[in-house]
VMD Tcl script that builds the backbone (N, CA, C; Angstrom):
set m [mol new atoms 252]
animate dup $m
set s [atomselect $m all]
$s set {name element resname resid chain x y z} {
  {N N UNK 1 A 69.146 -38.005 8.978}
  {CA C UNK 1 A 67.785 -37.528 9.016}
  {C C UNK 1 A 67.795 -36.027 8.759}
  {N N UNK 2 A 66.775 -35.231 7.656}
  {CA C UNK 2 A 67.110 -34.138 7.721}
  {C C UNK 2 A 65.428 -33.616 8.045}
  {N N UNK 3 A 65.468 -32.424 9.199}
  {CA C UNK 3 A 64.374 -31.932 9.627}
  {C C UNK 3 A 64.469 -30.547 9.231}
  {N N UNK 4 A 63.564 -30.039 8.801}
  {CA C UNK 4 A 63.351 -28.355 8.226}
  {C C UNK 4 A 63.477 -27.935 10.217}
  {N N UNK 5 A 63.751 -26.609 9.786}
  {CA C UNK 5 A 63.268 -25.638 11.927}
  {C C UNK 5 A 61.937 -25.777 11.824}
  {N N UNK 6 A 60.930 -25.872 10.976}
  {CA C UNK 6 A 59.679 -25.813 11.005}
  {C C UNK 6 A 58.880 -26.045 11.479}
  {N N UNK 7 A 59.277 -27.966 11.115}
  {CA C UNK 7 A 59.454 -29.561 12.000}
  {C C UNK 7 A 59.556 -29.615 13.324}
  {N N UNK 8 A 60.667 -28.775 13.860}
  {CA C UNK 8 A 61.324 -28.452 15.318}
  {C C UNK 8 A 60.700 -27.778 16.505}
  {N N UNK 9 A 60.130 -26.842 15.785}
  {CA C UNK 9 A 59.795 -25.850 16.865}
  {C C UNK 9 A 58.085 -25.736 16.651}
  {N N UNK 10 A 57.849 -27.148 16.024}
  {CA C UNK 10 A 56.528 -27.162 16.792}
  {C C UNK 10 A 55.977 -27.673 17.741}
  {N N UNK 11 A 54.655 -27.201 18.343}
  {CA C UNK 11 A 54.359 -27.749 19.415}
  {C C UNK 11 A 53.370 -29.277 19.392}
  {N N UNK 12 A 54.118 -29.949 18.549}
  {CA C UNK 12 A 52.671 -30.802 18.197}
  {C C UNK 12 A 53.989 -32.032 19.149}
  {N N UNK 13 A 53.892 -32.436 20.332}
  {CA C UNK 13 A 54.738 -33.068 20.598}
  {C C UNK 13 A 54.346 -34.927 19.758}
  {N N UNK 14 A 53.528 -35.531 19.656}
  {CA C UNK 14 A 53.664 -37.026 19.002}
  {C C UNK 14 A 54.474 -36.488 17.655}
  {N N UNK 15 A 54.431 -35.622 17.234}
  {CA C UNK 15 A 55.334 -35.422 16.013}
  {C C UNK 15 A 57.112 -35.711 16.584}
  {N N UNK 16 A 57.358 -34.231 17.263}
  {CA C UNK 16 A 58.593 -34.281 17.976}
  {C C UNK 16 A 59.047 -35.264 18.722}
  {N N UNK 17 A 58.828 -36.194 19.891}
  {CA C UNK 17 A 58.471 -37.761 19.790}
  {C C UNK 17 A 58.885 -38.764 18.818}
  {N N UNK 18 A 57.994 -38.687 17.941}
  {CA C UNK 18 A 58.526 -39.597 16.768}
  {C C UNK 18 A 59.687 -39.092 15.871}
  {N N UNK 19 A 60.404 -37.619 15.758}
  {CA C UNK 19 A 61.565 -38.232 15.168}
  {C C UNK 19 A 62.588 -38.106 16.344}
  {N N UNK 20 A 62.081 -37.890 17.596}
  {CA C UNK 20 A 63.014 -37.647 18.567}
  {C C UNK 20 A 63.809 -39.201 18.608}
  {N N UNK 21 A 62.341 -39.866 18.656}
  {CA C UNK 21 A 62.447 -41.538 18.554}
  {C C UNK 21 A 63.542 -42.156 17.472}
  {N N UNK 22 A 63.265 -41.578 16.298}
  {CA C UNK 22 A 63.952 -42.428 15.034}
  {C C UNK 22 A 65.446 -41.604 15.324}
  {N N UNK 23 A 65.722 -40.487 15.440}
  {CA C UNK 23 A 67.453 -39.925 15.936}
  {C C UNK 23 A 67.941 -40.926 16.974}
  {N N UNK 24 A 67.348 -41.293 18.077}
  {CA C UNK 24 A 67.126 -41.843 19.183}
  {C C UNK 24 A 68.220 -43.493 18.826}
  {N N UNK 25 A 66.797 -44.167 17.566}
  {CA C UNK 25 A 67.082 -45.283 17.242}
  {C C UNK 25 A 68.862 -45.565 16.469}
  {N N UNK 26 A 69.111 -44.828 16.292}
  {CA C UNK 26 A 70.532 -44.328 15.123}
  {C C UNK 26 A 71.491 -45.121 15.594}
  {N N UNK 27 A 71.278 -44.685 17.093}
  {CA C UNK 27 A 72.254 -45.030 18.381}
  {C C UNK 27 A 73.746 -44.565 18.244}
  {N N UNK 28 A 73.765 -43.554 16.695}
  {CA C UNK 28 A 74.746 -42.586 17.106}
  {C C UNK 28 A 74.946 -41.585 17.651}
  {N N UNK 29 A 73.848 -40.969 18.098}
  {CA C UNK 29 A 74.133 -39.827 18.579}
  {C C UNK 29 A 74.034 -39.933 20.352}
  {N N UNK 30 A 74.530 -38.680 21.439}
  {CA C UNK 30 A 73.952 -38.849 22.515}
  {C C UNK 30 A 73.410 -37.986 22.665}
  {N N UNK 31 A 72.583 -37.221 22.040}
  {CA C UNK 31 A 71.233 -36.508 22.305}
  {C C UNK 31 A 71.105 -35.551 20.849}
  {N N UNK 32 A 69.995 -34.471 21.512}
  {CA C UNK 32 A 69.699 -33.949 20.670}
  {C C UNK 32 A 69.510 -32.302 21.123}
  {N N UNK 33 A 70.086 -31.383 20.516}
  {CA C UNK 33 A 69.733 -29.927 20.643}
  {C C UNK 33 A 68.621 -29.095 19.676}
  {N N UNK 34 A 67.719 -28.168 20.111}
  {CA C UNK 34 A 67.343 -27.460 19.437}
  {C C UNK 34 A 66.666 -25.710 20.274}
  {N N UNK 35 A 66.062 -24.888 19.258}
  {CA C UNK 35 A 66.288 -23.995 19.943}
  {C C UNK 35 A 64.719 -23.471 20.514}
  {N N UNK 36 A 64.679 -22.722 21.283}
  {CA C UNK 36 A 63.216 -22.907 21.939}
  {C C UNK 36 A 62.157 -22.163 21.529}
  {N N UNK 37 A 61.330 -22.297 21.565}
  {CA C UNK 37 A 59.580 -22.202 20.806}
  {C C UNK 37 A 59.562 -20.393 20.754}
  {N N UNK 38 A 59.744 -20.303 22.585}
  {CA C UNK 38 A 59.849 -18.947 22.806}
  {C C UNK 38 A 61.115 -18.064 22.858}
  {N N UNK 39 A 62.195 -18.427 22.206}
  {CA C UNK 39 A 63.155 -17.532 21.959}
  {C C UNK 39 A 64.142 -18.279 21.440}
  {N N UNK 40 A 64.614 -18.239 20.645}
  {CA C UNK 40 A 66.056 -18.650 19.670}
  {C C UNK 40 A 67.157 -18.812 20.346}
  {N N UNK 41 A 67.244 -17.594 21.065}
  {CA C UNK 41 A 68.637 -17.856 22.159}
  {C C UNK 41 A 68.557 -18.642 22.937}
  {N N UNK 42 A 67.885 -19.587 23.420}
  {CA C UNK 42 A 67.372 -20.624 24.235}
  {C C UNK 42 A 67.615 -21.514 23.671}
  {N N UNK 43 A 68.433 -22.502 23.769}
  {CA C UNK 43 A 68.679 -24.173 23.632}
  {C C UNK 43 A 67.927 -25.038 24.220}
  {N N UNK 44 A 67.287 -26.057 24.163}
  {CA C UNK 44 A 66.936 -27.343 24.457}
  {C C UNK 44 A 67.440 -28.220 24.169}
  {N N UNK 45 A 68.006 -29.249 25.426}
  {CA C UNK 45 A 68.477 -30.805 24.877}
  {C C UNK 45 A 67.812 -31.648 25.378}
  {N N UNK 46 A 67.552 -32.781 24.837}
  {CA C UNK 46 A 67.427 -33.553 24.860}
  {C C UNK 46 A 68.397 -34.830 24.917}
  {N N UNK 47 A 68.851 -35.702 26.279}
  {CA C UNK 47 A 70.104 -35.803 26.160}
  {C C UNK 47 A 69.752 -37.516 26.960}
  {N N UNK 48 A 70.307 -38.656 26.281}
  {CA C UNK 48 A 70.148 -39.865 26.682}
  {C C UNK 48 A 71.277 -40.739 27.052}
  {N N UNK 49 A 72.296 -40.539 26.571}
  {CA C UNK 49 A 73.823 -40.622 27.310}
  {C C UNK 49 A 74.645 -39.792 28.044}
  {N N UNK 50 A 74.283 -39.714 29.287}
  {CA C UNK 50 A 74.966 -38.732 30.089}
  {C C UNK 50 A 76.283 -38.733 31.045}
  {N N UNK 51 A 76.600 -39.914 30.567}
  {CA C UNK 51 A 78.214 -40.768 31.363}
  {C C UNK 51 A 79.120 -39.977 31.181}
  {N N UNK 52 A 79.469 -38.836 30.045}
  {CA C UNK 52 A 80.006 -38.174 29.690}
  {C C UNK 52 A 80.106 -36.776 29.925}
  {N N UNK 53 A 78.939 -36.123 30.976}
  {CA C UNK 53 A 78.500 -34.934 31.492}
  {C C UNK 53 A 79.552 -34.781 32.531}
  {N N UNK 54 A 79.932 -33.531 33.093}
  {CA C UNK 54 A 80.188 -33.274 34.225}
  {C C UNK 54 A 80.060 -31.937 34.666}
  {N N UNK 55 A 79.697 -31.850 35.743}
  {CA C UNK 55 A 79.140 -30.595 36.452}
  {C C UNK 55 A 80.640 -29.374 36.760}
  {N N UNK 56 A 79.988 -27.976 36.056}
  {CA C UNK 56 A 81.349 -27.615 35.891}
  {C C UNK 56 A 81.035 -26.616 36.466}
  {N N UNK 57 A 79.648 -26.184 37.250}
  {CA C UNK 57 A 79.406 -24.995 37.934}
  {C C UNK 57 A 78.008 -25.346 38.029}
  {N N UNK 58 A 77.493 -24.617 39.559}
  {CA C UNK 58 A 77.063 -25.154 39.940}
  {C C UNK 58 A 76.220 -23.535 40.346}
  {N N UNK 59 A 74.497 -23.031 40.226}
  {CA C UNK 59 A 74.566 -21.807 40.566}
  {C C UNK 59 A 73.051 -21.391 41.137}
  {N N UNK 60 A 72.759 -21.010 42.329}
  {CA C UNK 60 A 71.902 -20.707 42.873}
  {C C UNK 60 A 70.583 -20.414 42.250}
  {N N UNK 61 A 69.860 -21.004 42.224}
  {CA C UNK 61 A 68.384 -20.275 41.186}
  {C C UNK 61 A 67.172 -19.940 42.565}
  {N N UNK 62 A 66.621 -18.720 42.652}
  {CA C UNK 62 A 66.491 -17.837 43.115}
  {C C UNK 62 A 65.032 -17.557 42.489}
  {N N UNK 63 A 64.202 -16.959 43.281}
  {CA C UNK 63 A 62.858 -16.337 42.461}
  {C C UNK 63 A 63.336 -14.931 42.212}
  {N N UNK 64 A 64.302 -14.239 42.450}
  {CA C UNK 64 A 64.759 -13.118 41.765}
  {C C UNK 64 A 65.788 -13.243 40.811}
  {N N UNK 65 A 66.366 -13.878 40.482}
  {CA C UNK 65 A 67.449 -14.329 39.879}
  {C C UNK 65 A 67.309 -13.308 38.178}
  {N N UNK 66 A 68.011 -13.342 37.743}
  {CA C UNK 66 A 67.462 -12.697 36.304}
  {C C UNK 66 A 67.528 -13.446 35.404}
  {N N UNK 67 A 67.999 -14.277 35.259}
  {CA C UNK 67 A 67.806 -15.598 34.316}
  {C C UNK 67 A 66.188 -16.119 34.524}
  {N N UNK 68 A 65.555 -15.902 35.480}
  {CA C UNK 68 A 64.691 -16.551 36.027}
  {C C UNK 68 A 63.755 -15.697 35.827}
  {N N UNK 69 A 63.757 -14.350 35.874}
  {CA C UNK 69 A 62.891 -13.266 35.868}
  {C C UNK 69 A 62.572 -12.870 33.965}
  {N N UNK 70 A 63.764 -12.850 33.341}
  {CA C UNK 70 A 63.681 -12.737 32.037}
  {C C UNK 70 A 62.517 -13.982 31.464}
  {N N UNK 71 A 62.980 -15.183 31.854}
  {CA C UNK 71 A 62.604 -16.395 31.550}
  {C C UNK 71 A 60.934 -16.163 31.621}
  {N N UNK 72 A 60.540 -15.536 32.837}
  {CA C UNK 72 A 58.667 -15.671 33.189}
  {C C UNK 72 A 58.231 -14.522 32.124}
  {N N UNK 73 A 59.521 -13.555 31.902}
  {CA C UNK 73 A 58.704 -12.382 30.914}
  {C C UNK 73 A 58.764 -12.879 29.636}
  {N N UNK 74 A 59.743 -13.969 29.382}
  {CA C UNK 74 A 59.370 -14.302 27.399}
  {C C UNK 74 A 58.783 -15.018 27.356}
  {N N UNK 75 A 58.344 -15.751 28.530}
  {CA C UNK 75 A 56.763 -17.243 28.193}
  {C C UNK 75 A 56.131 -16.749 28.814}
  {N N UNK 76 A 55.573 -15.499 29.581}
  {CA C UNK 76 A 54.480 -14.646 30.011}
  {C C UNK 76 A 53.694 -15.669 30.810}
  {N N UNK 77 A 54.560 -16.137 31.853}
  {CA C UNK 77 A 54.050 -16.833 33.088}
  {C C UNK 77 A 54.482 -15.968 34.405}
  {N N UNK 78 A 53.479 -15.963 34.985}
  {CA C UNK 78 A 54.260 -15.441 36.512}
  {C C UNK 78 A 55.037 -16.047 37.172}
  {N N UNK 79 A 55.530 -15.220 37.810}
  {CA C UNK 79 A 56.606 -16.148 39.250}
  {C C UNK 79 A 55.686 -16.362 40.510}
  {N N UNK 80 A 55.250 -17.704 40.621}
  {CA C UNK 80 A 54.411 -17.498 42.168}
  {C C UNK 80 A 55.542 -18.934 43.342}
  {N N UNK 81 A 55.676 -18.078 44.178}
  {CA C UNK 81 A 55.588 -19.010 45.059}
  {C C UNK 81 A 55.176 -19.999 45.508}
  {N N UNK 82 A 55.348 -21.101 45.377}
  {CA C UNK 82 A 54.738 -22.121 46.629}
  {C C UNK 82 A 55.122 -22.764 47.967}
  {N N UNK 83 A 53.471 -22.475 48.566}
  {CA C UNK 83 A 53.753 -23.515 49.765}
  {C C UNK 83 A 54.272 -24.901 50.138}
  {N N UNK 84 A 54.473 -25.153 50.832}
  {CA C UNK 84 A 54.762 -27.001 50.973}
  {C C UNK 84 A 55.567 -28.143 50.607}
}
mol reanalyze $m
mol bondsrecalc $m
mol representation Tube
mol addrep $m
């Protein structure tokens, strides 16, 4: 299957969906990577065979964290707390 980045990094998800679906159907692959809407350096997977994963670190996420703090400033969401 060949998809332009064009294809990828839009937000029209029944699009993304449907060829997520037809890669999906192949049943060769076990998932799928691409890179994110709001920043390039950002990966997304998409991942449907995971028998093969293993946890190789394991790391505190924090409302100060800077992974976490960078993250609210490139999708220009706040950090709020919740109750409950």
């Amino acid at each position: 299957m060949k998809l332009r980045p064009s294809e990828i990094v839009l937000r029209d998800y029944m699009r993304t969906r449907a060829w997520a679906r037809r890669i999906y159907e192949q049943r060769k692959w076990s998932g799928i990577g691409w890179w994110s809407y709001y920043d390039s350096r950002w990966t997304s997977f998409g991942l449907w065979d995971i028998s093969k994963l293993a946890v190789s670190d394991v790391e505190i996420l924090t409302l100060d964290h800077p992974a976490l703090l960078e993250a609210s400033r490139m999708i220009v969401r706040p950090i709020r707390e919740t109750k409950g």
